[in-house]
C-alpha positions as CSV (number, residue, x, y, z in Angstrom):
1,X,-34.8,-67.3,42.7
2,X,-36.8,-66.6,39.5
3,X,-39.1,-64.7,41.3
4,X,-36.4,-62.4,42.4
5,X,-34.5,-62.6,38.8
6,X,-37.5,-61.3,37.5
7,X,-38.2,-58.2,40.6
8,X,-34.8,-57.1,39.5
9,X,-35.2,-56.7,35.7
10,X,-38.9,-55.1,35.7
11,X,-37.0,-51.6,37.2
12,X,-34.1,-52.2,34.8
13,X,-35.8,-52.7,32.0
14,X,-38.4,-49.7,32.6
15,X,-35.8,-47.6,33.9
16,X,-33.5,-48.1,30.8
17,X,-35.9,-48.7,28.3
18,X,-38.5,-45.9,28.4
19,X,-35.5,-43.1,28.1
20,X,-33.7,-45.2,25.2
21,X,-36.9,-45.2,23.7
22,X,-37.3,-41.6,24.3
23,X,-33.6,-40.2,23.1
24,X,-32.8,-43.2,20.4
25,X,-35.8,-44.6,18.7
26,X,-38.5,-41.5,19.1
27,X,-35.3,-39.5,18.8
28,X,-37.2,-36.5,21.2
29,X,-34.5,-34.4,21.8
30,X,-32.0,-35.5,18.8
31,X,-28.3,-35.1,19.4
32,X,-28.8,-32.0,21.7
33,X,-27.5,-32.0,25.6
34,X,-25.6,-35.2,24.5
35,X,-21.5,-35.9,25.1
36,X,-21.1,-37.7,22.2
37,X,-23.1,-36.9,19.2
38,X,-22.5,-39.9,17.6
39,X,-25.2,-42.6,17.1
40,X,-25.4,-46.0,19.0
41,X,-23.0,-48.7,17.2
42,X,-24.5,-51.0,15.2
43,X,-22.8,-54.0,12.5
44,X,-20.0,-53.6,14.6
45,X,-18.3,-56.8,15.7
46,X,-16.9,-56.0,19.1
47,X,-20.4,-56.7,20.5
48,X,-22.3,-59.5,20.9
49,X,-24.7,-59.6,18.3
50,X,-22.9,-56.7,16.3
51,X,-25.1,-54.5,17.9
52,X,-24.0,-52.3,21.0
53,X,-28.1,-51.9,22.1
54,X,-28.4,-55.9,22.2
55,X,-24.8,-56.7,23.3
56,X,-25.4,-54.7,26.3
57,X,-28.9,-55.8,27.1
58,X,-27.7,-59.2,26.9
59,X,-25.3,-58.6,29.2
60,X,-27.1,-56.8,31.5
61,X,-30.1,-59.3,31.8
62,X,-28.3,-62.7,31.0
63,X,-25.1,-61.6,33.2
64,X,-25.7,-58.9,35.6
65,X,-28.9,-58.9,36.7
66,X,-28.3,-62.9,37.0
67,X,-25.1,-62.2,39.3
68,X,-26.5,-59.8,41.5
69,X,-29.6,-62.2,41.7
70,X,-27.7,-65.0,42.7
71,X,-25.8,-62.8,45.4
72,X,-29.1,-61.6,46.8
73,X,-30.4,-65.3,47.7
74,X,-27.3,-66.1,48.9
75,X,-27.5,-63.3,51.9
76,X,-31.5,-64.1,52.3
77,X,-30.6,-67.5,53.0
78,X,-27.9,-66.6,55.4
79,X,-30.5,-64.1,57.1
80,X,-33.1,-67.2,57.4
81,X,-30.6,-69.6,58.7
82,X,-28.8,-67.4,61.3
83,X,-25.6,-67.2,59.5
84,X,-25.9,-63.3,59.1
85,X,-27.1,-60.5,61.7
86,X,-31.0,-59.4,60.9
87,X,-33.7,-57.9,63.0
88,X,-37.2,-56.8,62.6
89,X,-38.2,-53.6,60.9
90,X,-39.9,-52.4,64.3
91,X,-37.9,-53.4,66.2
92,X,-34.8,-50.3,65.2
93,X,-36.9,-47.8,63.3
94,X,-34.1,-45.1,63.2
95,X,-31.4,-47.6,62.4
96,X,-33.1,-48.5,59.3
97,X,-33.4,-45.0,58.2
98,X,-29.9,-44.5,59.2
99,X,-28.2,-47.4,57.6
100,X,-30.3,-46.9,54.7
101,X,-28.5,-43.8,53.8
102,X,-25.2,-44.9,54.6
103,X,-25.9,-47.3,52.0
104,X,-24.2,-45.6,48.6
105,X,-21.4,-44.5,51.4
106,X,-20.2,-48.1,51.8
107,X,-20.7,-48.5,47.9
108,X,-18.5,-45.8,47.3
109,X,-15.4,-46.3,48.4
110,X,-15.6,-50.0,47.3
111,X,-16.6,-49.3,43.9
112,X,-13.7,-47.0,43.5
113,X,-11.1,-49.4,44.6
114,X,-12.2,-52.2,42.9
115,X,-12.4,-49.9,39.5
116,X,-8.6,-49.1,40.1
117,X,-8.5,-53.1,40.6
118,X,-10.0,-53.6,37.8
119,X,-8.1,-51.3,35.3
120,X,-4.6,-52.8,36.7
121,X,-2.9,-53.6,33.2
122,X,-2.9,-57.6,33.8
123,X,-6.7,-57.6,34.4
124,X,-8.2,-54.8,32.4
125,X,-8.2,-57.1,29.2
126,X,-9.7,-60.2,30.2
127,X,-11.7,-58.7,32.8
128,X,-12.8,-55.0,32.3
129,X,-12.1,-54.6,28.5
130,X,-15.6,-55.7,27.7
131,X,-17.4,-52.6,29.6
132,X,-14.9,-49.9,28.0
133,X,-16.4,-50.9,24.4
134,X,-19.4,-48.9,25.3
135,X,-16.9,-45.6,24.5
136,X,-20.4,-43.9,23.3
137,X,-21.9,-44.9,26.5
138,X,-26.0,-45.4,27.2
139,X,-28.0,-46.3,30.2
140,X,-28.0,-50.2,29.3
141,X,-24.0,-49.8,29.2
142,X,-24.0,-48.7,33.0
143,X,-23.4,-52.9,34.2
144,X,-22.8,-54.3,30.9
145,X,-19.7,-56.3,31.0
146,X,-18.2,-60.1,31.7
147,X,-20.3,-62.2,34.2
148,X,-17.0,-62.5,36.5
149,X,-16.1,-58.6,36.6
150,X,-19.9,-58.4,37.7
151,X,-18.9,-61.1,40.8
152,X,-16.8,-58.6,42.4
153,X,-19.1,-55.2,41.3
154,X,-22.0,-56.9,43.4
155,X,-19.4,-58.2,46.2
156,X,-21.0,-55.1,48.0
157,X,-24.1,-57.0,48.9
158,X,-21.7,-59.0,51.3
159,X,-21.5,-55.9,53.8
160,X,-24.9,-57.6,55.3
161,X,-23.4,-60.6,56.2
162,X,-21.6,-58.3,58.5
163,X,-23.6,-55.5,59.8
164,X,-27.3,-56.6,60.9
165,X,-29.4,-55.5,58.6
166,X,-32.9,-55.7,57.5
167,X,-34.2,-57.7,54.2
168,X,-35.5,-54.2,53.2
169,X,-31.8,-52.9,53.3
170,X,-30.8,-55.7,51.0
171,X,-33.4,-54.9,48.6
172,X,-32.8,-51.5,48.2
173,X,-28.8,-51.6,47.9
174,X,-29.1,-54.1,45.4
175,X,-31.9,-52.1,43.1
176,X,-29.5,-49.3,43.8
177,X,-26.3,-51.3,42.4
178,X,-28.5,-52.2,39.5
179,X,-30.3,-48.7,38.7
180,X,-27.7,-46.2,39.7
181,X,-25.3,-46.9,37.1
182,X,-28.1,-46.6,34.6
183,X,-28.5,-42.6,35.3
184,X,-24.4,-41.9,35.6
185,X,-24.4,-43.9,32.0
186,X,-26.7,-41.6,30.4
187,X,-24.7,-40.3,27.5
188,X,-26.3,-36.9,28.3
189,X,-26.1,-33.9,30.3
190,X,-30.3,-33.3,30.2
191,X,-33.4,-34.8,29.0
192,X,-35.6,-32.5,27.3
193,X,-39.3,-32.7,27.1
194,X,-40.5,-29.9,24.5
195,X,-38.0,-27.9,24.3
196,X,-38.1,-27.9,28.6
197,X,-35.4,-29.5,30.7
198,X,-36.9,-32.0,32.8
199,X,-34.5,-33.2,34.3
200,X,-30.5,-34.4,34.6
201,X,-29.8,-37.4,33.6
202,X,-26.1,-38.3,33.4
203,X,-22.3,-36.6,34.3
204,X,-19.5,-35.8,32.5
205,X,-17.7,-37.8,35.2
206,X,-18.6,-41.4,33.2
207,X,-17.9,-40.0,30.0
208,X,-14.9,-39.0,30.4
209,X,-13.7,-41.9,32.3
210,X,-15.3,-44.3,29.4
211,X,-13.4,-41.7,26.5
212,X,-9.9,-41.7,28.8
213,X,-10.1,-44.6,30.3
214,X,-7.5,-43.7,33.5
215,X,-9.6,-41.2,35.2
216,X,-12.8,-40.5,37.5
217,X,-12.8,-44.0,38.6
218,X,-15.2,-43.2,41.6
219,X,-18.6,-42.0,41.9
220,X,-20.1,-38.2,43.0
221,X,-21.0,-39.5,46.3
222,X,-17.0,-39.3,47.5
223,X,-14.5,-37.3,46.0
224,X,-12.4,-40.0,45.8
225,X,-10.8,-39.0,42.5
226,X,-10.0,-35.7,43.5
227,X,-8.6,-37.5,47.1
228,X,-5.6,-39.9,44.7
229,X,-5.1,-37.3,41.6
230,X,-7.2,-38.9,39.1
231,X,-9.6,-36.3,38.6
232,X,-10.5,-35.4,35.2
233,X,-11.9,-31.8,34.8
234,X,-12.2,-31.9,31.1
235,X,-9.6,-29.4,30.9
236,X,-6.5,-29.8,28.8
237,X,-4.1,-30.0,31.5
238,X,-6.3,-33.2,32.9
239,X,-5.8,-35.2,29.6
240,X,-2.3,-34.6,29.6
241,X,-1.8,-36.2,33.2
242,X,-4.6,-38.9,32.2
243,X,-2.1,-39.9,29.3
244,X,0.9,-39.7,30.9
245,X,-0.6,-42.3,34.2
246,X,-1.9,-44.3,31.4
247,X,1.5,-43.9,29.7
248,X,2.6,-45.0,32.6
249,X,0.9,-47.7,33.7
250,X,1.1,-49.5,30.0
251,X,4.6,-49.1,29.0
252,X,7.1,-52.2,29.8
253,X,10.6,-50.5,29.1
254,X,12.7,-48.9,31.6
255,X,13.9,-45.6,31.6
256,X,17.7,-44.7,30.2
257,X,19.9,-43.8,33.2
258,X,21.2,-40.7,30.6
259,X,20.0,-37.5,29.9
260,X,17.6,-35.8,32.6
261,X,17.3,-37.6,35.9
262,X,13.8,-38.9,37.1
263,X,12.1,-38.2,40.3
264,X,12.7,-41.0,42.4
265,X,9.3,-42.2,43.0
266,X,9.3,-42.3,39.3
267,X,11.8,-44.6,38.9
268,X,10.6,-46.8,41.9
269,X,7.1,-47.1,39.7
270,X,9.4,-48.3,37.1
271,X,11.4,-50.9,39.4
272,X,7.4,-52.5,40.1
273,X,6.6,-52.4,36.8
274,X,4.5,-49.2,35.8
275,X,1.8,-51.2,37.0
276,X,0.4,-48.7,39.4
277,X,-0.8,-45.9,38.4
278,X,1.1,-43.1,39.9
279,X,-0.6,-40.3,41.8
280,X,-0.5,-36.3,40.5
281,X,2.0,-34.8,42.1
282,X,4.2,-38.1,40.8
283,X,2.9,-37.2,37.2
284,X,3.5,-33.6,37.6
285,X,7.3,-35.0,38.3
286,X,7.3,-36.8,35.8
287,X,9.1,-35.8,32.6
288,X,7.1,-35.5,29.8
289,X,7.1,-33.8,26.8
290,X,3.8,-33.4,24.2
291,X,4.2,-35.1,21.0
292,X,2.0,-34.1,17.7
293,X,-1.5,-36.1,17.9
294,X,-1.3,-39.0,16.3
295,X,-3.7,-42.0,15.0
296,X,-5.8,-43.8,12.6
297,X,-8.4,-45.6,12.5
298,X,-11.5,-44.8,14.7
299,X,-11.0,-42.4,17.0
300,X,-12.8,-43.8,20.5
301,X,-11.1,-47.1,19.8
302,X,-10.9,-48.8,23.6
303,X,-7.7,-49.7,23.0
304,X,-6.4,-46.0,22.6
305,X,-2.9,-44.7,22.4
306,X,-1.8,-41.4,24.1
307,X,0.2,-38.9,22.2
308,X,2.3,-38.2,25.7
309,X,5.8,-39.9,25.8
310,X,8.5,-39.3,28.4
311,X,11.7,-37.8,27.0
312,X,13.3,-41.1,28.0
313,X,11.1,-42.7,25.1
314,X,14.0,-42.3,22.6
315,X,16.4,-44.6,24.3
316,X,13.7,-47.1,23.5
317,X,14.9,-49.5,20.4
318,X,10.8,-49.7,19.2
319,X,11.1,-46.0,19.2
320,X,13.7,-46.8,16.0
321,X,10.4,-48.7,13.9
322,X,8.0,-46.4,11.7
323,X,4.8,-45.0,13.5
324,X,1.7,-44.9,11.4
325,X,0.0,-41.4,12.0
326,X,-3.5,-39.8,11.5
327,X,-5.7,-37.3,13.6
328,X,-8.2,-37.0,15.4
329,X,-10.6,-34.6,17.7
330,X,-13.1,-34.9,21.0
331,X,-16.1,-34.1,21.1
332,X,-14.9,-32.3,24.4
333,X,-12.6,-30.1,22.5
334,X,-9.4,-31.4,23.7
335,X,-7.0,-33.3,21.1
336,X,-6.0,-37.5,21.5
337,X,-4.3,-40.0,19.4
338,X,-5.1,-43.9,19.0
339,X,-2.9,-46.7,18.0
340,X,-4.4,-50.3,18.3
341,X,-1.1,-51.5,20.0
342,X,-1.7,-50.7,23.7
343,X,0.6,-52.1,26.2
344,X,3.5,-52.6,23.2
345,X,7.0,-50.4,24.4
346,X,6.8,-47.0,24.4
């Protein structure tokens, strides 16, 4: 098990060490090409060690890596003792090339799923919380979270106890759970080598999702997002409906029976709860009205507050109490709010 432990972190650490050296210690290519200009968080005590670099290597190596390690053996065993299908790599030539590919297909659809599972209101704090942190994400952040959200992220290794596979398959899904997320995590659009771009190196896609939280849950491979209406485009009209499902999916009063009538899917999201997060042509139905940007504090907190309200928000009695304001701006142009109260009414 060590042996494999240690397989697994040589390509992380090369992977996400030699650009972090690169971007934030050589500082090659400055603040340019990057989504957040902002430096790295240091002293800061929502990471272990106050430091987000260390926080997230340690829970990368100590936590992820370990999990996905542990998972691997698991299936070799099972190969070795006939408890999962496996056959020789000569013996099905083609369907190793085959089911090699279809590989990041079956991760696809499950990571998206699980992420929606994930950011349900009743787990997102003790379970996904941790990751969101990284709100100025880097490639170390890509798997960086609590060592039981990483139990079901590497669940996907469990497809070859299933469909027969080859040890080789196992190998490379798993270096592809661990190194993928690495490259999507980026923090920046290109990596520049003297003044040249070399190459991409991250998507808008995570950044987004990591500065709105309720958005581009999927990956590139599927358009999932764009599929169940939570697509963000980076457009204004996005953040509005990003705020208004996380508005949604947060608030614990019901709506007033007076004034304007709801859609009726609406109201049956209320009757379970507003724990689901309600797709766009729901949102679309929904009536909302803009409110002045609100907030204090710092701006990416991960436990953001929209500035979207329904206009049934004034029948709420909380809605009666003061409301400390402030303001703040994206880096992505488009206006949000904070308050450090998520989840409260309205």
């Amino acid at each position: 098990m060590i042996a494999i432990w240690l397989v697994s972190i040589v390509p992380q650490t090369l992977v996400a060490g030699t650009p972090h050296w690169w971007r934030y210690i050589r500082k090659g290519q400055g603040s340019r090409t990057k989504f957040d200009r902002r430096d790295l968080m240091r002293s800061n005590g929502i990471f272990t060690f106050r430091n987000q670099v260390w926080g997230n290597i340690w829970r990368t190596l100590g936590s992820a890596i370990t999990v996905a390690t542990i998972y691997r053996c698991l299936v070799f065993w099972a190969m070795t003792n006939g408890y999962a299908p496996s056959f020789a790599a000569d013996n099905a030539p083609v369907f190793i090339v085959v089911w090699t590919l279809l590989n990041p297909m079956w991760s696809s659809p499950r990571f998206y799923w699980a992420r929606r599972l994930a950011h349900h209101p009743k787990l997102h704090k003790h379970v996904h919380a941790v990751h969101h942190r990284n709100v100025i994400i880097e490639p170390r952040s890509g798997i960086s979270g609590q060592w039981y959200e990483n139990l079901l992220y590497f669940s996907t290794d469990f497809i070859h106890l299933m469909v027969m596979s080859n040890p080789l398959h196992v190998l490379f899904h798993a270096h592809f759970q661990q190194i993928s997320p690495l490259f999507s995590h980026a923090g920046l659009e290109k990596s520049l080598v003297k003044e040249t771009q070399s190459a991409r190196s991250g998507d808008s896609i995570r950044q987004l999702h990591h500065r709105y939280f309720e958005c581009n849950y999927g990956t590139s491979e599927i358009p999932f997002d764009r599929w169940f209406g939570t697509y963000h485009d980076i457009s204004v009209a996005a953040t509005e409906r990003t705020r208004a499902r996380k508005k949604q999916m947060y608030t614990r009063c019901r709506p007033a029976l007076a004034g304007a009538p709801l859609h009726p899917l609406v109201m049956r999201f209320h009757e379970l709860g507003m724990l689901v997060a309600a797709p766009a042509e729901v949102i679309d139905a929904f009536h909302v009205a803009p409110l002045p940007v609100v907030g204090r504090g710092e701006p990416n907190h991960p436990q953001g507050r929209i500035a979207i309200r329904p206009k049934w928000a004034a029948a709420c009695p909380q809605d009666r109490q003061p409301m400390r304001r402030g303001a703040a701006q994206s880096n992505l142009g488009v206006s949000f709010s904070k308050r450090d109260d998520l989840g409260t009414c309205c």
